[in-house]
DOLOMAR-465995 format. One line per field, with one value per residue (C-alpha): residue number from 1; residue in one letter; x, y, z. Coordinates in Angstrom, 1 decimal. Each point is the difference from the previous one (the first is absolute). Layout:
DOLOMAR-465995
guba <- (NUM/...)
mivo <- (A/...)
u <- (X/...)
v <- (Y/...)
w <- (Z/...)
end
This chain:
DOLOMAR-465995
guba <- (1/2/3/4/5/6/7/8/9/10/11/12/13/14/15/16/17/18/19/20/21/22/23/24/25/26/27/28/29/30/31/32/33/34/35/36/37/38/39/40/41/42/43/44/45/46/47/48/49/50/51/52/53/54/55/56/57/58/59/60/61/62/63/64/65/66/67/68/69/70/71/72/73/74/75/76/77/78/79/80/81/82/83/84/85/86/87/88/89/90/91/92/93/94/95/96/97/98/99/100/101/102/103/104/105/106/107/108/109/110/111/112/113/114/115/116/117/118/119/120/121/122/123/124/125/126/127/128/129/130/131/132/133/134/135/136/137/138/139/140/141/142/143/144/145/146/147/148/149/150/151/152/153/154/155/156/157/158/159/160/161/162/163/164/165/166/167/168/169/170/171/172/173/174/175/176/177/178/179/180/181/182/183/184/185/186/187/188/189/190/191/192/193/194/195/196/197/198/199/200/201/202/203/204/205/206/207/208/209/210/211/212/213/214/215/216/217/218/219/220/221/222/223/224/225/226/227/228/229/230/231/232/233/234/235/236/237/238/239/240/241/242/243/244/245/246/247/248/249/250/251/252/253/254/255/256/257/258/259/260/261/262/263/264/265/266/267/268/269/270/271/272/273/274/275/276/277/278/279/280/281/282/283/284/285/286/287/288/289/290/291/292/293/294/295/296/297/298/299/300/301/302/303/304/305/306/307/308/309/310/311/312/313/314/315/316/317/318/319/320/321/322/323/324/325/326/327/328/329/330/331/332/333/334/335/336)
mivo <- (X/X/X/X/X/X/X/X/X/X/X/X/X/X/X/X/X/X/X/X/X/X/X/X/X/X/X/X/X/X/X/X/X/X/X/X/X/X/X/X/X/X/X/X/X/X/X/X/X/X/X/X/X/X/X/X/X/X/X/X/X/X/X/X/X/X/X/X/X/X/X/X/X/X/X/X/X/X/X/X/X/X/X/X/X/X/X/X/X/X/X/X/X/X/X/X/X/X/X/X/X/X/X/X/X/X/X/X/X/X/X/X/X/X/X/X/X/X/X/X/X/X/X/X/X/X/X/X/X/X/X/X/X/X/X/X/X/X/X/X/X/X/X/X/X/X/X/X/X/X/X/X/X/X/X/X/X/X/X/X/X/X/X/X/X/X/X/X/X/X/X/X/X/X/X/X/X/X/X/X/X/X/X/X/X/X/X/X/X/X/X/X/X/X/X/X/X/X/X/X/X/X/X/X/X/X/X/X/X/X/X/X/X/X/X/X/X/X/X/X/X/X/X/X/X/X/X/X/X/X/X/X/X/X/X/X/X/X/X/X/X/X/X/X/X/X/X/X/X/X/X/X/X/X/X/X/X/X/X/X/X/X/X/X/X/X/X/X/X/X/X/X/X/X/X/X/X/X/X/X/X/X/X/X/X/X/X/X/X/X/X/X/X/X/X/X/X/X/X/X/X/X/X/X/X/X/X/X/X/X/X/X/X/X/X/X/X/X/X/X/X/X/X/X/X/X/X/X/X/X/X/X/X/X/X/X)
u <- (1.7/0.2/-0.8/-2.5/-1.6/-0.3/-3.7/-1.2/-2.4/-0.6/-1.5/-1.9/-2.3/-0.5/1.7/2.6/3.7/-1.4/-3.6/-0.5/-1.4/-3.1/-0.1/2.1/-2.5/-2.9/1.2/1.3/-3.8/-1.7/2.5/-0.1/-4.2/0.9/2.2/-1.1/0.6/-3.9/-1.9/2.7/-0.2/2.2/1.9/3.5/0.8/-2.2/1.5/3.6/-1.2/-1.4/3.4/1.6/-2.1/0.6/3.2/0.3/-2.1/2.3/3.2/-2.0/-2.0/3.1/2.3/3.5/-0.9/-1.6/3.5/2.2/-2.0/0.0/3.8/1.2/-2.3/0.4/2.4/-1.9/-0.4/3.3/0.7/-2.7/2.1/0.8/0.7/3.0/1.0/0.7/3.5/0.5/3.7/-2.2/-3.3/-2.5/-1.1/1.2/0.7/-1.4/-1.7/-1.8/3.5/0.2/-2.1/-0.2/0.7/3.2/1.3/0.2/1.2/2.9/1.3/-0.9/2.6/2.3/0.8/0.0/1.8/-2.4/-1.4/-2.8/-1.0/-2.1/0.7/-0.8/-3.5/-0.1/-1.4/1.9/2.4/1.7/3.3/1.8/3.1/-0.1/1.3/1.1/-0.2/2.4/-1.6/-1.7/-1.1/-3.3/1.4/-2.0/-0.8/-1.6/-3.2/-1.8/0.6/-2.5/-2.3/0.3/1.2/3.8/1.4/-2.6/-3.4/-2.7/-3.0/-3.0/-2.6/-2.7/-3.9/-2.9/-3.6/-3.2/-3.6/-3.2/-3.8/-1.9/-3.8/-0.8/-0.9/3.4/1.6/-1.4/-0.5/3.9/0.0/3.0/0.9/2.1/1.4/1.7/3.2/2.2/-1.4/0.5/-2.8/0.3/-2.0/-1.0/-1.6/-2.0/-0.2/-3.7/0.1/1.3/-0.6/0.6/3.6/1.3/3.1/0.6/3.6/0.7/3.7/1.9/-2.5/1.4/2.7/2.9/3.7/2.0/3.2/-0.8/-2.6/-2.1/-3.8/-1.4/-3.6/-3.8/-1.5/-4.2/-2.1/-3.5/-2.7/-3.9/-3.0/-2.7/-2.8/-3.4/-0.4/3.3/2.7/3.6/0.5/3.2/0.1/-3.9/-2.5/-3.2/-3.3/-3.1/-3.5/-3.2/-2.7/-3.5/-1.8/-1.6/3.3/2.1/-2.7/-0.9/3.3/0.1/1.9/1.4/2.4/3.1/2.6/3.2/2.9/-0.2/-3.8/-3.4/-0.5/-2.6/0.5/-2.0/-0.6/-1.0/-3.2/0.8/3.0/0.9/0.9/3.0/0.9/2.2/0.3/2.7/-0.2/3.5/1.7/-2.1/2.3/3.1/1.4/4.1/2.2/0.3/-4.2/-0.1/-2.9/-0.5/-2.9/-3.0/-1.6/-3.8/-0.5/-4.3/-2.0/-3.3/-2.3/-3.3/-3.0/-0.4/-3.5/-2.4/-2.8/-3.4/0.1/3.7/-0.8/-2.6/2.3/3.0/-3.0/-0.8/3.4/0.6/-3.1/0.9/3.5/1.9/3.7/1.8/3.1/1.0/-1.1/3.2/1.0/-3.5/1.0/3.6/1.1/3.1)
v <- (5.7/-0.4/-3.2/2.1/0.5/-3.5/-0.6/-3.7/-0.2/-3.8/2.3/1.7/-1.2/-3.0/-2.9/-2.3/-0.6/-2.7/1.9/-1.5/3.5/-1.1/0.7/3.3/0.9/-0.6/1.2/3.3/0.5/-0.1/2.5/2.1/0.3/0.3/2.9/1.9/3.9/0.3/-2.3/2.1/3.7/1.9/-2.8/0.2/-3.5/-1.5/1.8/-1.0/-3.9/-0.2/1.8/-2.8/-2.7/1.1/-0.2/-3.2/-1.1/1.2/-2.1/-3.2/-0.1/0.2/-3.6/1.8/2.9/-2.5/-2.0/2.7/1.0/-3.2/-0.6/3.3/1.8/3.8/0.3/-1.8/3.0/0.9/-3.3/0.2/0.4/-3.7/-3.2/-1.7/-2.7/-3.7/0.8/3.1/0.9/1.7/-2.0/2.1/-3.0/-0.3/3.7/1.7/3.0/1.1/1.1/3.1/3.3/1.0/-1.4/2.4/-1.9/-3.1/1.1/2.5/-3.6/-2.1/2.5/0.0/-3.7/0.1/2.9/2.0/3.9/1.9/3.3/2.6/0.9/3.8/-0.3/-0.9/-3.9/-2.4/-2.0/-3.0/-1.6/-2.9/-2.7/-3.0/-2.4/-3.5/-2.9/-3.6/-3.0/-1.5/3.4/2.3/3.1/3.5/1.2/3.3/1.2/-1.7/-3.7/1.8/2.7/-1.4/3.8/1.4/3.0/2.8/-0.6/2.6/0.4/-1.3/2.7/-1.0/-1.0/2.2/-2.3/1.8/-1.2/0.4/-0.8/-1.0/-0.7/-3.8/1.3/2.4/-3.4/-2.3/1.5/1.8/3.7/2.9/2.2/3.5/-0.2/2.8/-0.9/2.4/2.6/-2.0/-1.4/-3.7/-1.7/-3.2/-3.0/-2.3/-3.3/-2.0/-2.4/1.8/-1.5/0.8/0.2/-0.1/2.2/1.8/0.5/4.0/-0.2/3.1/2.1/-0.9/2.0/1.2/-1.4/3.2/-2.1/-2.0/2.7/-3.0/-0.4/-2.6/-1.6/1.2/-3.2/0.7/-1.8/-0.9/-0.1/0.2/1.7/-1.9/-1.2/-0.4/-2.8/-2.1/-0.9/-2.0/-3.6/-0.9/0.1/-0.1/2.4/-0.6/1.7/-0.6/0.2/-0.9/-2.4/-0.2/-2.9/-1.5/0.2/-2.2/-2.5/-0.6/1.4/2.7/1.8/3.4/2.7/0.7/2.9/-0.2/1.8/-0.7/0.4/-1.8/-3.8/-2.5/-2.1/-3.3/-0.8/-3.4/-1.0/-0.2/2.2/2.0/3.2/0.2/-2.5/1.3/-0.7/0.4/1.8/-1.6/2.9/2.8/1.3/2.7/0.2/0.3/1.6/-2.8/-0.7/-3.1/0.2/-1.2/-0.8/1.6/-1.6/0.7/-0.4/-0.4/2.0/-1.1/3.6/-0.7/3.1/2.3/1.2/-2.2/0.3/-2.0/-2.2/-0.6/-0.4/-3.0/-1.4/-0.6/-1.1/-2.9/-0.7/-0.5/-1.7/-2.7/-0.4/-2.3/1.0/0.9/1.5/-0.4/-3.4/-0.9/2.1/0.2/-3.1/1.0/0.8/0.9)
w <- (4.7/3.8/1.7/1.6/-3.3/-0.9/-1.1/0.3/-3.1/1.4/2.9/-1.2/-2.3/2.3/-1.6/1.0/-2.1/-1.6/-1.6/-3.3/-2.6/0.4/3.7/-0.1/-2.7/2.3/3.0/-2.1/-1.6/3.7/1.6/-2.9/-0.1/4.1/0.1/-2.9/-0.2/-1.6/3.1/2.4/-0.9/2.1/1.7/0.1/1.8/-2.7/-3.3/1.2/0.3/-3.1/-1.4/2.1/-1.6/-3.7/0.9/1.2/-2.5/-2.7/1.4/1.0/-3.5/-1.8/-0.2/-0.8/2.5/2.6/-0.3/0.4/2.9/1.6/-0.5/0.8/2.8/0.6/-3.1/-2.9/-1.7/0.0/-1.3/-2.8/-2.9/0.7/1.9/0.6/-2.1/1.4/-1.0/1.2/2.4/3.0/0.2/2.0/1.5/3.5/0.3/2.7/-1.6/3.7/1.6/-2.3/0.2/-3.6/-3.5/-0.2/3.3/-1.6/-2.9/1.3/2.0/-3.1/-1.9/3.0/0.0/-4.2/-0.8/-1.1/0.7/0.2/-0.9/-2.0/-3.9/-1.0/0.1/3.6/-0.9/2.5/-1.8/1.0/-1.8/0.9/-1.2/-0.7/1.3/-0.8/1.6/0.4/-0.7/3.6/1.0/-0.3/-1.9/-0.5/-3.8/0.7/1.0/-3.3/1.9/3.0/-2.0/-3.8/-0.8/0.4/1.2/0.4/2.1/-1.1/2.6/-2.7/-0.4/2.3/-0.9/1.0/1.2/-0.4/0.6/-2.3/0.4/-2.8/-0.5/-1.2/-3.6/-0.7/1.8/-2.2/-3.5/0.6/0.1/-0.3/3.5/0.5/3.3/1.6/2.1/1.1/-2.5/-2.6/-2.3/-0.8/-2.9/1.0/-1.7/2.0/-2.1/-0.1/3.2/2.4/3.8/3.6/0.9/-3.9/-0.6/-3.2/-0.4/-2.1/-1.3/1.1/1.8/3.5/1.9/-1.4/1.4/0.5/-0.6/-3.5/-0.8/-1.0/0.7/1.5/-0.8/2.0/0.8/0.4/2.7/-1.4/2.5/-1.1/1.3/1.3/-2.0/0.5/-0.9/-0.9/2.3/-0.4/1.0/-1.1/-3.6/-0.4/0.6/2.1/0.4/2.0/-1.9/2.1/-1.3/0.8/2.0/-2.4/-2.5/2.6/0.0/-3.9/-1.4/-2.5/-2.8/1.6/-2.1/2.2/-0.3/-1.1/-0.4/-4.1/-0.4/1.8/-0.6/0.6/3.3/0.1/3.8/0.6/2.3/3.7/0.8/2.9/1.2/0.1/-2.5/-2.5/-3.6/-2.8/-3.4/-1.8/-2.0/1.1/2.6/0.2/-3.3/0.1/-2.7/-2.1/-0.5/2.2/2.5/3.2/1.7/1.6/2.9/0.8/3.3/0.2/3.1/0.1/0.7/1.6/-0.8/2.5/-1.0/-1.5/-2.3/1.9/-3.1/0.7/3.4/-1.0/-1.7/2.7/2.3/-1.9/-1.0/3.7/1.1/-3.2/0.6/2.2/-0.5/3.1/0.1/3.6/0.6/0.4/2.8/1.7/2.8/0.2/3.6/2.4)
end
């Protein structure tokens, strides 16, 4: 990889060095909703930043990658068969990776100054070889490339993953349901486990590209994003709704049946609340793989008639000639 390739994952999902998973999570779920191929149709700037995104996402969400990444820029892929050892001859730390233009550049001088050679086997996969060397005591010897890339002689290009997105409705989401997907003209099986939420990835073993070294397949990691719902939404882990109440409901309190995702319950609302106000059903919310619920919050809109009956009518008059509440007494002598 050029330096001119060099993607800054740190970039481009928004986070600094130092984001903690939590915060590469987050930042990855709101750029992923963002650039999404299915709220983008037909743009191309869009479809490459989300490809971007899942990318980075894939690196940053994973320690060992993350590490790698972090300790070896541009060429942490090359190096992803392992990390130097504290022992190690040639420590990598201190080595000025930027001065060379490709992996094979550092390499070819890396063999140069250890005796080593590079070149291609029958097959045509690049192969490198090298000595070793040994060292006196007092001085910082080379043990071949294992000490740098935890492998030895012969660097195979890994076969490389393939990302794909999917859209779900909240019920095939939540209950778990099976996909075909055509990629490539091929038809993959998939199995969507109960639970599934915004930005969760579903990782296929061996449907991704195939390295034409190794021969090898990689894995097809699926992007799950949901339709909207009528009526419930994500917040965080929980899932909230609105549901309107009447007048006279918000005043005395009541017993109302609520929606969710498992099956209707009964609500009590207590006398007095507001629109607005929001209440929480424990248990009742987004169910994940292993059965444990989260919670639903009901957030309460109080719905006044728009056509009344004339005894209905009577009714709210006298309510308002008898009462004396006032709800913007407190603002009524406010001024600038």
């Amino acid at each position: 990889m050029a330096a001119t390739d060099f993607k800054d994952y740190y970039q481009i999902l928004g986070v600094s060095k130092t984001a903690t998973p939590e915060e590469i999570k987050k930042a990855y779920r709101k750029l992923a909703r963002k650039y999404h191929p299915d709220l983008n149709p037909g743009d191309k700037t869009a479809e490459q930043r989300f490809k971007e995104i899942n990318e980075a996402q894939e690196v940053l969400s994973d320690p060992e990658k993350r590490s790698k990444y972090d300790r070896f820029g541009q060429y942490w892929q090359q190096a992803a068969a392992g990390t130097p050892s504290s022992g190690a001859g040639f420590g990598a730390e201190g080595f000025e990776f930027s001065q060379y233009g490709s992996f094979d550049d550092f390499i070819n001088e890396l063999l140069g100054r250890f005796g080593g050679t590079a070149g291609s086997d029958s097959s045509g996969r690049r192969v490198y070889t090298y000595r070793t060397s040994t060292t006196s005591p007092g001085t910082r010897g080379f043990g071949g490339f294992e000490d740098i890339f935890g492998s030895s002689g012969v660097q195979d290009i890994p076969a490389s993953d393939t990302e794909a997105a999917i859209t779900l409705p909240f019920s095939e989401a939540f209950h778990g349901t099976q996909k075909r997907l055509q990629l490539d003209g091929e038809t993959i099986k998939v199995r969507i486990p109960p639970g599934a939420k915004p930005g969760s990835r579903i990782r296929i073993k061996g449907k991704g590209q195939i390295s034409p070294f190794s021969q090898q397949r990689g894995d097809l990691y699926l992007t799950i994003d949901l339709q909207p719902h009528p009526l419930f939404k994500f917040e965080g882990d929980n899932i909230i709704c609105e549901v309107p109440v009447t007048p006279e409901e918000a005043a005395l309190g009541t017993e109302i049946k609520i929606p969710t995702p498992d099956g209707s319950v009964t609500m009590k609302v207590p006398p007095g609340v507001d629109s607005g106000q929001s209440l929480r059903l424990r248990g009742k919310g987004w169910r994940d793989a292993k059965g444990k619920c989260s919670d639903q919050i009901v957030k309460l809109k109080i719905v006044t008639p728009k056509e009344l009956t004339t005894q209905e009518r009577e009714c709210y008059e006298k309510l308002r000639q008898a009462s004396s509440f006032n709800p913007r007494r407190s603002i009524e002598e406010v001024r600038l």
